[in-house]
C-alpha positions, -999 to 999 in steps of 0.1 A, spaced: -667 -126 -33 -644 -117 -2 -611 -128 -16 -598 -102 -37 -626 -80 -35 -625 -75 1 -579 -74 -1 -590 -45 -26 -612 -30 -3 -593 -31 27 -560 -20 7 -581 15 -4 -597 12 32 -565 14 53 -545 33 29 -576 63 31 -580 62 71 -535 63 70 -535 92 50 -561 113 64 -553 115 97 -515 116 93 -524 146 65 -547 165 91 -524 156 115 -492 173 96 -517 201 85 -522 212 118 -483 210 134 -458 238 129 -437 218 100 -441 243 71 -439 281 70 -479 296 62 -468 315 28 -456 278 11 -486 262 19 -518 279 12 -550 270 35 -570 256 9 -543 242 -16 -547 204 -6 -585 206 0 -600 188 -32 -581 164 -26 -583 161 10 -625 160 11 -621 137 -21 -607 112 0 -629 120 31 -659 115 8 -644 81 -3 -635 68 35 -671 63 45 -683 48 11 -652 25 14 -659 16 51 -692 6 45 -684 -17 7 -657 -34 30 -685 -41 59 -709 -54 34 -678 -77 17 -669 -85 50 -702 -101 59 -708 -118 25 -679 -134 33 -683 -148 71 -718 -159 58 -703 -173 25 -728 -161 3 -727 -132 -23 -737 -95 -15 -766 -97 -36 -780 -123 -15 -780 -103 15 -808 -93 39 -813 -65 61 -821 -84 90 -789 -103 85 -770 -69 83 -783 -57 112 -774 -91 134 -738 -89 120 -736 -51 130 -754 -47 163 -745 -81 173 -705 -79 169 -676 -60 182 -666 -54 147 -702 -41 136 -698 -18 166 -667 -4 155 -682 2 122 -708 20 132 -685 44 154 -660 44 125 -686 57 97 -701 85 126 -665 98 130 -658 99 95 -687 120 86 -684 142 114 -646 149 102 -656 152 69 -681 176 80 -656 195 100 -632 196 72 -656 212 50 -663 240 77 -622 243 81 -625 278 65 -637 292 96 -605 281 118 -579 261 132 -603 243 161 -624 227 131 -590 217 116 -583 201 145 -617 184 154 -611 169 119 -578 155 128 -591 140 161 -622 122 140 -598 109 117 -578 93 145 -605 82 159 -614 60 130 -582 50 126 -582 34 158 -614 15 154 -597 -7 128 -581 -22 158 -614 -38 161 -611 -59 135 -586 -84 122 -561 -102 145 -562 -81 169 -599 -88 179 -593 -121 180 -574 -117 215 -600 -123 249 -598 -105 277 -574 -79 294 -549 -92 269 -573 -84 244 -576 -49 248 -539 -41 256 -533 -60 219 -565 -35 207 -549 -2 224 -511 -16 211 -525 -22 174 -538 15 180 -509 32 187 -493 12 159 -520 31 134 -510 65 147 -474 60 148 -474 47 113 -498 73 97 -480 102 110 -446 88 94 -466 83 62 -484 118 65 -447 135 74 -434 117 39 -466 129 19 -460 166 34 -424 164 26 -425 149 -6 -453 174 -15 -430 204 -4 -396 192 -22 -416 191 -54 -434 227 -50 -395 239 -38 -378 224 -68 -412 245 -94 -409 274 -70 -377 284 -60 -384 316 -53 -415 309 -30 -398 280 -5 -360 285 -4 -340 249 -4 -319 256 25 -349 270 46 -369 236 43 -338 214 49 -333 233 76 -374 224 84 -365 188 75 -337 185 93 -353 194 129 -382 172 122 -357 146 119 -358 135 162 -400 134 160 -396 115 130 -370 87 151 -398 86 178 -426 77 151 -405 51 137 -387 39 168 -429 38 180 -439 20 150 -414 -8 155 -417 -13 188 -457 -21 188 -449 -44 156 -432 -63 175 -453 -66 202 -483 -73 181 -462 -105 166 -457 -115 199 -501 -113 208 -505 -123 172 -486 -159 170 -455 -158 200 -422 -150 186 -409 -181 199 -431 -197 173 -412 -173 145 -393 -205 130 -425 -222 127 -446 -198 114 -419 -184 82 -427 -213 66 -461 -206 62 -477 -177 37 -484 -156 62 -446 -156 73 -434 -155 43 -457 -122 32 -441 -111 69 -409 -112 56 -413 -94 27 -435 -66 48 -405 -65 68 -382 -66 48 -401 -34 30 -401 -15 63 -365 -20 63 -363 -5 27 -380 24 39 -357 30 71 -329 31 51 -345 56 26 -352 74 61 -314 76 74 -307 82 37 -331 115 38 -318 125 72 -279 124 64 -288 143 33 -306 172 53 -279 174 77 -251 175 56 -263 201 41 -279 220 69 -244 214 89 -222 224 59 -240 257 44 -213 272 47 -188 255 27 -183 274 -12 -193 238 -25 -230 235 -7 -256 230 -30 -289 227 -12 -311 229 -43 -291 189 -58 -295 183 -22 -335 188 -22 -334 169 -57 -320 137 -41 -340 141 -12 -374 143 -37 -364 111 -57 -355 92 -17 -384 106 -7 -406 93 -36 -394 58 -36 -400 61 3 -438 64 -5 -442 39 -28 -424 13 -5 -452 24 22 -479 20 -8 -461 -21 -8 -465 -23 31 -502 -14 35 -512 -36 7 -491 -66 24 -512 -54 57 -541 -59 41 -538 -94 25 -521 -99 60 -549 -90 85 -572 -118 64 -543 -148 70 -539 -174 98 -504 -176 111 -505 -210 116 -506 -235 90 -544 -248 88 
């Protein structure tokens, strides 16, 4: 049961906790102008997927357990549940992940009264975003060394689900510009786009850097050589070589939005094409990102090392 089941389940898992705390995040910092984004124009959507987080958290636990005991859910006791829970690092982080995710979804729903809910939200999703750290290959590592890798793999989370939430919000804005020219002028959000463009470096320039430091705690990049030749390097590669797809749809975005910004001027600019390309980059961007978490996934479940 935990093969493809529980890739499934920690696909929908990850992608959920990635894109609600780098929505909340985005929803809460100064990137869009109030009157193109009402208050409640994303919430379906956003408490759909808050309701879904916990339900998902606690299907991946249960597959998760099946699996270590290699027998089938339905075969499962209570007392059983309860050792692998209490009696684990990774049970402990579940527990702490499922409390945070109701307590933010909780907070979401009262979001109507203000900003500091908003933000309590944002901070619980974050929270269970770091938990995940937890788990995997990263729990794997004893010691001091074990919680720098833990607190690295953390900071990885949030760097990479704030660059996904920044290409959601984006994305999300280019389409309602190109059905509502009127409401969000192009030029203005280029010009938005354009001065996110150092944060957004940071994120990425983040993201990279605790990558590689986690292949380095994971298997020692002077074992690289050896370990490309197994699956797990080889789905490495291609994750890699994904993220590289995606930087270059990210300098592609960013030379777009300054040109134009830069150039207003000329008789020839012609920032509405410009916000057209920028939608289509910005699309492909995301479903890139949709490749890299699934990789991540099937990823956190492999050895490095040939068995």
């Amino acid at each position: 049961m935990g093969g493809l089941a529980e890739q499934g389940l920690r696909l929908a898992h990850y992608g959920a906790l990635l894109g609600l705390f780098g929505w909340t995040a985005f929803r809460l910092l100064k990137l869009r102008h109030p009157e193109w984004v009402s208050q409640g124009e994303d919430r379906a959507a956003l408490t759909l997927v808050s309701i879904c987080a916990p339900l998902l958290s606690i299907a991946l636990m249960l597959v998760s357990i099946a699996a270590m005991m290699g027998a089938p859910i339905a075969s499962l006791d209570w007392p059983m549940i309860e050792a692998m829970i209490i009696g684990t690092e990774m049970g402990m982080a579940f527990l702490i992940r499922l409390a945070l995710l109701i307590i933010g979804l909780c907070a979401l729903l009262a979001s109507r009264a203000g900003r500091p809910t908003s933000l309590i939200a944002a901070l619980c999703f974050a929270g269970a975003l770091l938990t995940l750290s937890w788990s995997g290959h990263a729990a794997a590592t004893e010691g001091g060394l074990g919680l720098f890798h833990r607190l690295n793999n953390g900071v990885h989370l949030l760097a990479t689900s704030l660059w996904l939430g920044a290409i959601c919000w984006f994305l999300m804005l280019t389409v309602k510009a190109h059905r509502q020219r009127e409401l969000i002028p192009a030029l203005r959000l280029l010009r938005v786009m354009h001065a996110f463009a150092p944060l957004g470096v940071g994120l990425v320039a983040a993201a990279a850097l605790t990558g590689v430091i986690n292949a380095q705690l994971i298997f020692g990049l002077e074992n690289s050589v050896a370990v490309l030749s197994t699956p797990y390097g080889i789905l490495l590669i291609v994750k890699v070589t994904l993220v590289g797809m995606m930087l270059a749809f990210g300098a592609h975005n960013a030379s777009i939005g300054r040109r134009e910004v830069l150039d207003q001027r000329r008789e020839t600019a012609e920032p509405n094409n410009a916000l057209s390309r920028l939608r289509r980059s910005l699309a492909g961007e995301l479903l890139l990102a949709g490749g890299v978490i699934g990789l991540v996934a099937v990823l956190g479940m492999m050895s490095p090392m040939m068995m």
